[in-house]
C-alpha positions as CSV (number, residue, x, y, z in Angstrom):
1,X,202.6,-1.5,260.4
2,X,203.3,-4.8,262.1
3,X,206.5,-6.6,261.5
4,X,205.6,-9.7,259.6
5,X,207.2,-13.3,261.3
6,X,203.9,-15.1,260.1
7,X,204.3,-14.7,256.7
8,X,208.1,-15.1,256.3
9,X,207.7,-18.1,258.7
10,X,205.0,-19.3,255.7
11,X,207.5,-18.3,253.2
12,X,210.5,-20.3,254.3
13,X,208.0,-23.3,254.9
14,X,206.5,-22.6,251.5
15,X,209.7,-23.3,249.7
16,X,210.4,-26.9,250.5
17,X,207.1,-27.9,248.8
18,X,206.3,-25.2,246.3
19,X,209.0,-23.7,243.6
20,X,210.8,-20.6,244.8
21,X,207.8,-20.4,247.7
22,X,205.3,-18.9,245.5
23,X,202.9,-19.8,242.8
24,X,203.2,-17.4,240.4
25,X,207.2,-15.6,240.0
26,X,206.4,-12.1,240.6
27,X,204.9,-12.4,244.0
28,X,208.6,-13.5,245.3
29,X,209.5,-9.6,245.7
30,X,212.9,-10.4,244.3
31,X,212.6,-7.5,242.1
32,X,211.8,-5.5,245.5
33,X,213.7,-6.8,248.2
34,X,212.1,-8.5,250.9
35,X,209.8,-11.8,251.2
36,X,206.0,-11.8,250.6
37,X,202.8,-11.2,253.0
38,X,200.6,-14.0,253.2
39,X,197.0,-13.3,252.7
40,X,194.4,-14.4,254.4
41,X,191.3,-12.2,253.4
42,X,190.1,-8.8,251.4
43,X,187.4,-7.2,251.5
44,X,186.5,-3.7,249.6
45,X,189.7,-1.7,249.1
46,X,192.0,-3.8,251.8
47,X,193.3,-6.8,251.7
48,X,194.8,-8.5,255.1
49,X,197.6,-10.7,255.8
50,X,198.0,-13.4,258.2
51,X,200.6,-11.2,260.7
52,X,197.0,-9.0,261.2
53,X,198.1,-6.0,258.3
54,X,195.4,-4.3,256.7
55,X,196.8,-2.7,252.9
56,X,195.1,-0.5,250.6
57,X,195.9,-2.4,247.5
58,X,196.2,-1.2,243.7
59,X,196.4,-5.0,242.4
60,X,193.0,-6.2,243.1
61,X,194.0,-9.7,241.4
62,X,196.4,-8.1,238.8
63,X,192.5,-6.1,237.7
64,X,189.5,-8.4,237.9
65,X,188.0,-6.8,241.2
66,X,186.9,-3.6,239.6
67,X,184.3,-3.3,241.9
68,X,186.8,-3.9,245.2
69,X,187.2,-7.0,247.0
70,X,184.2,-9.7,247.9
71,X,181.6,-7.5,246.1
72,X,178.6,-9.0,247.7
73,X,176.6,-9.1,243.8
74,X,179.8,-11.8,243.0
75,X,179.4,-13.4,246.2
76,X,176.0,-14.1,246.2
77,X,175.7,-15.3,242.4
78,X,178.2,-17.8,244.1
79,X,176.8,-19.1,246.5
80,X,173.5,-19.4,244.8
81,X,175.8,-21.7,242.3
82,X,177.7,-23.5,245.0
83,X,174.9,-26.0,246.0
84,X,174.1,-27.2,242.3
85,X,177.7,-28.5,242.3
86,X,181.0,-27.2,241.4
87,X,181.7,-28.8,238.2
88,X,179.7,-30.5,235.5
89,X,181.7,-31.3,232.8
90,X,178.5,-30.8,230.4
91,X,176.7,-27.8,229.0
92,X,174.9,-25.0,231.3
93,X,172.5,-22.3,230.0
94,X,174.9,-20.0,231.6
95,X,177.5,-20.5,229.4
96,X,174.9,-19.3,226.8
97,X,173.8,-16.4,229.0
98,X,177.5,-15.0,229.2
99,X,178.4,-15.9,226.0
100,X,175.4,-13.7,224.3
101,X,176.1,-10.7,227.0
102,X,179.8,-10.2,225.8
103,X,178.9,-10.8,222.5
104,X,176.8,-8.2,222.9
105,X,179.3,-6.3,224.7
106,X,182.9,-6.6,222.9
107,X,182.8,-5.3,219.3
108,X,185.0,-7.5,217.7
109,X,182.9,-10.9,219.2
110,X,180.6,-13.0,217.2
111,X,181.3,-16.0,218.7
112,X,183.2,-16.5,222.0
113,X,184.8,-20.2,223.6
114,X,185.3,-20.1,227.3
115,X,188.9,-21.0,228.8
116,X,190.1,-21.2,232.2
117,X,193.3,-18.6,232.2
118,X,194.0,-15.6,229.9
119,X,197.4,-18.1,228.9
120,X,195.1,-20.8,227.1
121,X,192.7,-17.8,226.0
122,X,196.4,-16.5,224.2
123,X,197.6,-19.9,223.3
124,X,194.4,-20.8,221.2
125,X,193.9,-18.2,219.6
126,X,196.8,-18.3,218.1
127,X,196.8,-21.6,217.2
128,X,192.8,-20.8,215.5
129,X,194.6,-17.9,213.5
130,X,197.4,-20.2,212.3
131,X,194.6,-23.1,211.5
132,X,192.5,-20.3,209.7
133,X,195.3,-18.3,207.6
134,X,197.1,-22.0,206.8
135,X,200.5,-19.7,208.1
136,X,203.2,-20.5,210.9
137,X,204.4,-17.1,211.9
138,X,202.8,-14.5,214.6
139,X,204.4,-11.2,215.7
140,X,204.3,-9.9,218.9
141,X,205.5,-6.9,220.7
142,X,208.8,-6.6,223.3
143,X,207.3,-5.6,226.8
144,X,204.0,-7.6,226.0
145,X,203.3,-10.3,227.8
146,X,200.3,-13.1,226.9
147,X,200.9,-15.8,229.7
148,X,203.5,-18.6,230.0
149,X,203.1,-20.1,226.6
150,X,206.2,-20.8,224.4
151,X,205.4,-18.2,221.7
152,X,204.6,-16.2,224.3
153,X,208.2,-16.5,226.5
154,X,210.2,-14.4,223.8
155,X,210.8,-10.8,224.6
156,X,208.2,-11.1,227.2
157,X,207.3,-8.1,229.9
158,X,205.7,-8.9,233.2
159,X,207.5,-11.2,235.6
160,X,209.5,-12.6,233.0
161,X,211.6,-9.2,232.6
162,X,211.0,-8.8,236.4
163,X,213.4,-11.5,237.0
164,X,215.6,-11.2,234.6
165,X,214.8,-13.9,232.3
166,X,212.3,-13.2,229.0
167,X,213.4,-15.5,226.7
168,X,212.7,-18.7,228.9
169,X,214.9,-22.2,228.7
170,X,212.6,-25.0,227.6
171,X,211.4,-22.8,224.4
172,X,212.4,-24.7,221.3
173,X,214.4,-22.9,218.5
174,X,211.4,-23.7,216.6
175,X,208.8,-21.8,218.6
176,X,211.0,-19.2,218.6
177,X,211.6,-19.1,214.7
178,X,207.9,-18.8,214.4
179,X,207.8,-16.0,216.6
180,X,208.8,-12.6,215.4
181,X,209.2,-9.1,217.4
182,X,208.9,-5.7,217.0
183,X,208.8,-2.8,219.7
184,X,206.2,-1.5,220.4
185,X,204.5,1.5,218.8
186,X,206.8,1.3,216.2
187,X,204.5,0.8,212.8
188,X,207.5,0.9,210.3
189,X,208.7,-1.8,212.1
190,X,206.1,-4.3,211.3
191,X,205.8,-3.5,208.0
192,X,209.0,-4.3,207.4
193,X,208.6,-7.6,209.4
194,X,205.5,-8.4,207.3
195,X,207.4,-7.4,203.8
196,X,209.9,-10.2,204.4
197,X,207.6,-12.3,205.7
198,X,205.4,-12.5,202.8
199,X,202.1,-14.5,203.7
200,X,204.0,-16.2,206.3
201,X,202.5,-14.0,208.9
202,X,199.1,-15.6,210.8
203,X,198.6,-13.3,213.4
204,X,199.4,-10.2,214.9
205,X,198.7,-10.0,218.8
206,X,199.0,-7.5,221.2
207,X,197.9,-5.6,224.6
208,X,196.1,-3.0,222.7
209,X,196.8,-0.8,226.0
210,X,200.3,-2.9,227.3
211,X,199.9,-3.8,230.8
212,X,203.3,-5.6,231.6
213,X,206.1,-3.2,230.8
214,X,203.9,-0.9,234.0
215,X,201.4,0.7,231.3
216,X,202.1,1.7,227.8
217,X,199.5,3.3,225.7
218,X,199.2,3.1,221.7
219,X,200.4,6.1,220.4
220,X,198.4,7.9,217.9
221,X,197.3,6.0,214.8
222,X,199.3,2.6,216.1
223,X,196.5,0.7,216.4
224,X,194.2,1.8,213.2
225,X,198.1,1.2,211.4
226,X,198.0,-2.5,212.8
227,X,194.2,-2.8,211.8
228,X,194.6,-1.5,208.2
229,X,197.9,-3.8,207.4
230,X,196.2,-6.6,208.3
231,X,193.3,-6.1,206.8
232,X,195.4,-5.6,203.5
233,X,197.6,-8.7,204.2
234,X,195.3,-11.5,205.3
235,X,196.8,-11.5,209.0
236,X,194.2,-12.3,211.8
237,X,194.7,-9.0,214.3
238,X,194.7,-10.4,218.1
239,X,194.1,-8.1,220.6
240,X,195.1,-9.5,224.1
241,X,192.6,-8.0,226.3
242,X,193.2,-10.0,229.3
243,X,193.7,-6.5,231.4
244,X,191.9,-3.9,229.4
245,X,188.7,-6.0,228.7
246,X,185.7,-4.3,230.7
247,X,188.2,-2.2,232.8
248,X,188.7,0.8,230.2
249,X,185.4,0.4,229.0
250,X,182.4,-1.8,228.8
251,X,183.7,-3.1,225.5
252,X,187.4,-3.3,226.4
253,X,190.2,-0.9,224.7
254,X,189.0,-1.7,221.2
255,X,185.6,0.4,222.0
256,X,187.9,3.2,223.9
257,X,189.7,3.3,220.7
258,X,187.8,3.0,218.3
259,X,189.9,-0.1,216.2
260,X,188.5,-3.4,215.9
261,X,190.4,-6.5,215.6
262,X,189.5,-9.9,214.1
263,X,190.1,-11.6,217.6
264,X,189.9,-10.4,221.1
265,X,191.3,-12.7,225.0
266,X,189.8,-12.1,227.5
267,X,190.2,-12.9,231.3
268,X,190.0,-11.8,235.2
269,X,186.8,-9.4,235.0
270,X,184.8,-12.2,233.4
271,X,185.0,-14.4,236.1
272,X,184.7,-11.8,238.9
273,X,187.6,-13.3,240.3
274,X,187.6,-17.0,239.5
275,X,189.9,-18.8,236.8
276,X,188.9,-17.9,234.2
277,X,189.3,-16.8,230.2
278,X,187.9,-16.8,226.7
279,X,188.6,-16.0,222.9
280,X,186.4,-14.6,220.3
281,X,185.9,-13.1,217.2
282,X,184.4,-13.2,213.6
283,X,182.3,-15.9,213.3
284,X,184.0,-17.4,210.1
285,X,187.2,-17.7,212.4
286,X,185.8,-19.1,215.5
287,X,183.9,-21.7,213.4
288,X,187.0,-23.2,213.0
289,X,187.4,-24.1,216.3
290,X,186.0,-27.9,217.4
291,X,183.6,-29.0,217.0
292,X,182.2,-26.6,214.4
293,X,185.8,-26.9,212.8
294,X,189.2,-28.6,212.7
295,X,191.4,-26.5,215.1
296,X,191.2,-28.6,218.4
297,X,191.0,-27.2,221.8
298,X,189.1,-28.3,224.8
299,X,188.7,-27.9,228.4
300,X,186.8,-30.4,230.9
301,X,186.7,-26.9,233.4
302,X,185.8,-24.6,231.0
303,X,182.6,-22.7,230.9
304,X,182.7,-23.7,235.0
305,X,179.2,-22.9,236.7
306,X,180.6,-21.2,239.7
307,X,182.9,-19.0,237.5
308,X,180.3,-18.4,234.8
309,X,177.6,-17.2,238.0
310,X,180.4,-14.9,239.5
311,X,181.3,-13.8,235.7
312,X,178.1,-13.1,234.9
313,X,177.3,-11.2,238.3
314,X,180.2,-8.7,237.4
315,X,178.8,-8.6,233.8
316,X,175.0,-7.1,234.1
317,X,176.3,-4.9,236.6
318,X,179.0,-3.0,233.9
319,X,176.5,-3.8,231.4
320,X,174.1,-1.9,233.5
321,X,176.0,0.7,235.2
322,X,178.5,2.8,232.5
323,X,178.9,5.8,235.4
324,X,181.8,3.0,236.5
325,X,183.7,4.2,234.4
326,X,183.5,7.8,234.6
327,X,183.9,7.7,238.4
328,X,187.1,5.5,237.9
329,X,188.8,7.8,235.5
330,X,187.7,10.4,238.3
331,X,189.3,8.9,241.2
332,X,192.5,7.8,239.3
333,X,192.7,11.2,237.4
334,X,193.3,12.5,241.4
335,X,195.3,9.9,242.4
336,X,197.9,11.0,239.3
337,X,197.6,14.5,239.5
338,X,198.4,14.2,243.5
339,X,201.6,11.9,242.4
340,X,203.1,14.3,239.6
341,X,202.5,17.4,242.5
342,X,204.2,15.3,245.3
343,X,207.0,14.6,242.8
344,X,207.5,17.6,241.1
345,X,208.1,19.4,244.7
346,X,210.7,16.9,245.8
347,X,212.3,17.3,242.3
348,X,211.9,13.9,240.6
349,X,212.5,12.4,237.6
350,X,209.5,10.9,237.0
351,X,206.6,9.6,234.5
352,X,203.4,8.5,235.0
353,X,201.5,6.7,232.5
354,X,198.0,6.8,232.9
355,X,194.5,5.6,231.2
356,X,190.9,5.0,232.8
357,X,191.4,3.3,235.8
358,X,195.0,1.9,234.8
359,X,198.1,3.7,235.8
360,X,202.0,3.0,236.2
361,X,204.6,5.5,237.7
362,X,208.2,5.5,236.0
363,X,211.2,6.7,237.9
364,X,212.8,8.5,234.2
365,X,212.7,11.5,233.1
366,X,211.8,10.6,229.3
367,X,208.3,9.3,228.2
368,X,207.7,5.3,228.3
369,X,206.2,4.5,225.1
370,X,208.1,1.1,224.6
371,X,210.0,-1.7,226.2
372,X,213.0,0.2,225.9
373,X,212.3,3.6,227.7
374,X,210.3,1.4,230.4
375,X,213.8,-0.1,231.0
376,X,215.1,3.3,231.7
377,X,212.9,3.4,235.1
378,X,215.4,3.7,237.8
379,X,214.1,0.3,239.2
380,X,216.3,0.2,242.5
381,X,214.2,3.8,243.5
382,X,211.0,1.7,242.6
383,X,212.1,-0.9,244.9
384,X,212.7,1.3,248.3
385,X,209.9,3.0,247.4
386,X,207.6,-0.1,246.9
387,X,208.9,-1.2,250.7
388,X,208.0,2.4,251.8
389,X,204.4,2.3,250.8
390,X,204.2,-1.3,252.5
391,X,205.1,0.4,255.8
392,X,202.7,2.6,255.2
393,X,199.4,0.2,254.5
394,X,199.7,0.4,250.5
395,X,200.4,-2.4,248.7
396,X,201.2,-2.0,245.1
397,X,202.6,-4.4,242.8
398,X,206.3,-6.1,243.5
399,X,207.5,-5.0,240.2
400,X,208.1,-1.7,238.0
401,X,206.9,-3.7,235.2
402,X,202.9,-3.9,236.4
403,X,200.5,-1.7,235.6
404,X,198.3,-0.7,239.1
405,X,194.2,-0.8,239.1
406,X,192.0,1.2,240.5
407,X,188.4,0.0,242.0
408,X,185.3,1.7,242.8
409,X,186.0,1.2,246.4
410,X,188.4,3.6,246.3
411,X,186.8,6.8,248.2
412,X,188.0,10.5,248.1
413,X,189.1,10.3,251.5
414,X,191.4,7.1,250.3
415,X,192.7,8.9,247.5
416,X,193.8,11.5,250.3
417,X,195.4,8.6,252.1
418,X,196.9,7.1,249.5
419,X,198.5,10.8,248.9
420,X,199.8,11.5,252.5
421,X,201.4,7.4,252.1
422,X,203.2,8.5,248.6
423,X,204.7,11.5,249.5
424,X,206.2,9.8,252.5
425,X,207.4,7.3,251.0
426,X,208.9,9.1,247.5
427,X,210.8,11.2,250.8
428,X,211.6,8.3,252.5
429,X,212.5,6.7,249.0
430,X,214.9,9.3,247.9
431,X,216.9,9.1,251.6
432,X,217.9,5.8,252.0
């Protein structure tokens, strides 16, 4: 592997015009050591930077490119788009056309409004539950993280913990009064929240499979608990399935697990890789969103054409082809199973969390089912060992506190690679 004088040459340029040099907090690497690569292409399982590295990635846009970079069925819906103009500003019938296929794919979905981020996906469906219910008041779980919104910034996971800061300045003590917490997994503890908060409580929302602690499945009978107190209360369940959505399953984590909820975000996949989001649900909730209803939102870039074509693209072909999914939870069964055998011989502490094509290794010896054990991670290992699998051609993400993805471009003899890169660099790791 190349040394990299490009990209930190880019870097120290980059932070005289942009905030901290990057766009987005955890592609900074503070919580790794080092400064960024600057891309300049991808292409199947690689992506390139501008110093000439080639990386086997596990981001693949933080999970949209589930079928590898620059599928050629995204690119070409594209470019058929790109000559009809970029933007209209009005109605297209493939709004429509997308709107009906994940209606007909997502469970929970009757109606669906298109967005341009998973944030304002988070953001208004919120605000619809709170407009619907007539309450203030949302819980949300410590570790999960639904964009930048202020609701959103208290005991947030992701790059908020990443750097050190989850309870942001510039959220108002009255934001935060409306937003309550509880850890995750923990039932009892929303209960109680909801017993003191009697029909005060709009919303619950949640990554129904968290994403931005590194991964944190539902333990047993969490998610039916949520479903069935809400149904009994009146509160509007909101699963945030900005990751999970069409990456665990063709209808998202609600159809792996079997649990509905009365509102469902979605982002990444459903753009193929452009900006994009949406929220839906029941029917008698989104009808109160403008103009069918009073709850305002709007969006002159939403429901773009050239992110509804690549969307769609990446759509019919899940719709199509379920044996993704299977082969997914193949190849990332190996890839774990190869992990847990090169750490068990070098006599880790380790745990690795792991569903479909989702995974997230711990450096702890006790199991992550919260915020608080994923704290336990030894995150200064995580860091020489992140900047051991760089040297090595395998970029993963700059933070314990990701989840990695898997895509179909991912070949047996990559797995093997992959393999030969970890061990060497849990040895090299555990050395320095």
């Amino acid at each position: 592997m190349k040394i990299a004088p490009i990209s930190e040459e880019l870097f120290q340029r980059a932070q005289h015009s942009i905030p901290g040099g990057v766009n987005s907090p955890v592609r900074a690497f503070r919580a790794v050591g080092g400064n960024p690569r600057f891309m300049v292409s991808a292409k199947g399982p690689y992506m390139y930077d501008e110093d000439g590295n080639r990386y086997m990635e596990f981001i693949n846009s933080w999970g949209p490119m589930i079928l590898g970079h620059a599928a050629e069925i995204v690119q070409e819906a594209v470019q058929q788009a790109i000559p009809n103009s970029l933007s209209f500003g009005a109605p297209t019938r493939k709004e429509i056309e997308i709107a009906e296929l994940i209606v007909d794919m997502v469970p929970s979905i009757e109606k669906v409004r298109m967005v341009n981020s998973g944030t304002e996906a988070t953001m208004s469906a919120v605000r619809v539950a709170r407009g619907y219910t007539g309450r203030n008041k949302m819980i949300k779980f410590e570790g999960c993280y639904h964009g930048h919104g202020d609701s959103f910034l208290i005991a947030a996971g992701s790059g908020a913990i990443t750097l050190g800061v989850p309870d942001s300045p510039g959220v108002t003590q009255g934001v935060a009064a409306d937003t309550l917490t509880a850890p995750f997994n923990d039932l009892e503890a929303v209960k109680t929240l909801v017993e003191a908060n009697k029909d005060q409580i709009a919303a619950i929302i949640l990554e129904p499979v968290a994403g931005n602690m590194g991964l944190v499945l539902p333990e047993a009978g969490f998610l039916q608990g949520l479903r069935d107190l809400c149904t009994k209360e009146g509160i509007v369940l909101i699963f945030d399935e900005v990751m999970t959505g069409f990456r665990l399953a063709p209808g998202g984590a609600q159809q792996l697990f079997g649990v509905t909820p009365d509102m469902t975000t979605l982002g990444k996949i459903i753009g193929g890789g452009m900006p994009v989001g949406a929220y839906g649900g029941k029917k008698e909730i989104m009808n109160f969103v403008a103009p069918a209803g009073p709850v305002y939102q709007a969006g002159t870039l939403s429901g773009n054409p050239i992110a509804m074509s690549a969307g769609m693209a990446m759509l019919q072909y899940l719709h199509a082809h379920p044996e993704v999914y299977t082969n997914l939870e193949q190849t990332t069964s190996k890839m774990v199973n190869g992990m847990k055998q090169n750490m068990q011989e070098l006599g880790m502490n380790f745990t690795i969390n792991h569903v479909g094509s989702m995974f997230s290794i711990f450096f702890t010896e006790q199991p992550v089912t919260d915020f608080e054990s994923a704290k336990t991670s030894d995150t200064a290992l995580f860091g020489r060992y992140f900047n051991a699998m760089l040297q090595r051609g395998v970029y993963l993400a700059p933070s314990q506190y990701e989840s990695l993805f898997v895509s179909t471009a991912i070949t047996d003899e990559l797995v093997q690679e992959y393999l030969k890169a970890n061990s060497e660099a849990l040895k090299e790791a555990l050395l320095r």
